[in-house]
N, C-alpha and C positions, 0 to 999 in steps of 0.2 A: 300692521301685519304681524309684530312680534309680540302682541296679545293677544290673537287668535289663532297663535299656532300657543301661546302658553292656555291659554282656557279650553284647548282642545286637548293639549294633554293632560292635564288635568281632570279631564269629564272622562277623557278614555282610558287614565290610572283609577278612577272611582268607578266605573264601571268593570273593569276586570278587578279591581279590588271586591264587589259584590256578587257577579257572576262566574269569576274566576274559581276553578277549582281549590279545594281547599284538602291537602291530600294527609291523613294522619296513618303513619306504621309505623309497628309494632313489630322486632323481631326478637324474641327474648333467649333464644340459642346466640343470635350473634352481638345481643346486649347492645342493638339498633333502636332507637324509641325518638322520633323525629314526629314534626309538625310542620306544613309547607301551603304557602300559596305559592306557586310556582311563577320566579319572573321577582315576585314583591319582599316575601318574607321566606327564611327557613330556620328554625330552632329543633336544636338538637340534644338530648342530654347524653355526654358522655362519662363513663364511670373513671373516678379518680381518685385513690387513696381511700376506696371502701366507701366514700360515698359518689357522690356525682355534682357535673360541671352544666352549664347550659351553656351550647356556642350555635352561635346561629350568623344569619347577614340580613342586615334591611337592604334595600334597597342597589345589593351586592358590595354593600360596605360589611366587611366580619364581624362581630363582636362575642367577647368571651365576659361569662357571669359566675362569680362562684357564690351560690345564695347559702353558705355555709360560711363564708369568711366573714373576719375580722372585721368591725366598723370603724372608722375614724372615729377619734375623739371626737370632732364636731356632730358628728350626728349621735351619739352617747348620752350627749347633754338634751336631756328633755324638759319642755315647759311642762307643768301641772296643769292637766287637762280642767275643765271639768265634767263633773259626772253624767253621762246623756242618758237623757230618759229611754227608758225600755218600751219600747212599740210592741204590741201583742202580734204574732206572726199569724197572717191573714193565706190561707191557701186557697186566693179565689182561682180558679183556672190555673193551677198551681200542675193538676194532674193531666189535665186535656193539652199545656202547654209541654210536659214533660211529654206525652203521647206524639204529640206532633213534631217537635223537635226531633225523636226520633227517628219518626217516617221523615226525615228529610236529611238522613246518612243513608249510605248507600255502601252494604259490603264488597267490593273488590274481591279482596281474598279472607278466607279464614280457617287457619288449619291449627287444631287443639289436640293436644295430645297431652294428656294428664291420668295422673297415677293419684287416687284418693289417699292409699293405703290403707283401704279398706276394699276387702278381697268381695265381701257379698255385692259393696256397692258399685265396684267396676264391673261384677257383673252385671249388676243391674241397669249399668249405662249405655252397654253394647247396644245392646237393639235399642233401643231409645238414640243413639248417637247414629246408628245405620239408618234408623226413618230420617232424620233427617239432613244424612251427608247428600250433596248433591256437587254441581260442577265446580261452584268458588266455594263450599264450605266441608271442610274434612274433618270431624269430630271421631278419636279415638280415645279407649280407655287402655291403657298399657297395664300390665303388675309389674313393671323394672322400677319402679320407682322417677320416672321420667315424669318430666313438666314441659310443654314448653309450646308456645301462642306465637304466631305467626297470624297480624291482622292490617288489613289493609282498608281504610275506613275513607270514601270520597262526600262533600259534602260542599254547597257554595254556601257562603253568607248572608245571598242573595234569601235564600230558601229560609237559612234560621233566621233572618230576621222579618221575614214574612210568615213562617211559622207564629213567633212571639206577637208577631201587630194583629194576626188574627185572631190568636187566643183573648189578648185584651181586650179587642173590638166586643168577641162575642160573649167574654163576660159583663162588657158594661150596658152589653142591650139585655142580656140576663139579670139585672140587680132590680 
């Protein structure tokens, strides 16, 4: 009984782990910039001493990373690798998988408000930015000199990694 209540959990943490929402924002007024599967994971970077920290929890255990600190001495000490051969970079389905990966986010919210500092070119973004504001995306050009993105980006795992097996697929029946 108490392997089929563990292989059940198990099958239903890997299924919300691939159809689980997968939520990434973006606030750059309030220096907010988080990644989350909600329930599983959440990582956060927060700003510290002019650079920044990453704190997040798996599994609602916390953990904090500072990828700018100091190393131990034992990780210091490197073996002498050797040299790896250079592979020529192949972009087979490189462009179709980048296309489809896309289509499989999904904007939530998106609200841009930026300042070029170039007076013709913010004119020239208004109407280009008004065709395309609608209910979740507000694109502004300001002249105060302001910057500032607000993005709320949804996406499951499920989809990018279905994305990626279909691009493969259809470049190897393409060769």
């Amino acid at each position: 009984m108490f392997w089929y209540i563990l292989i059940a959990l198990i099958i239903f943490t890997l299924l919300w782990f691939l159809l689980g929402p997968v939520i990434i924002f973006v606030n750059s007024e309030e220096n907010t910039y988080s990644v989350a599967l909600p329930g599983i994971a959440k990582a956060s970077l927060v700003p510290k001493d002019g650079l920044f920290m990453i704190r997040g929890s798996v599994f609602f255990i916390p953990y904090r990373f500072n990828p700018f600190g100091g190393r131990s001495k034992k990780n210091q000490k490197q073996k002498g690798r050797s040299p790896r051969k250079k592979r020529p970079f192949k972009l087979r389905g490189g462009i179709n998988m980048g296309r489809n990966i896309l289509h499989a986010f999904r904007v939530r919210k998106l609200h841009l408000n930026i300042d070029t500092n170039d007076f013709t070119l913010n004119a020239w973004l208004i109407p280009v930015f008004s065709a395309v504001n609608s209910e979740n995306i507000r694109l502004q050009a300001n002249f105060e000199g302001e910057a500032t993105l607000l993005l709320d980006l949804r996406t499951r795992l499920g989809a990018l990694l279905w994305a990626m097996i279909k691009t493969k697929y259809k470049s190897m029946l393409n060769q």
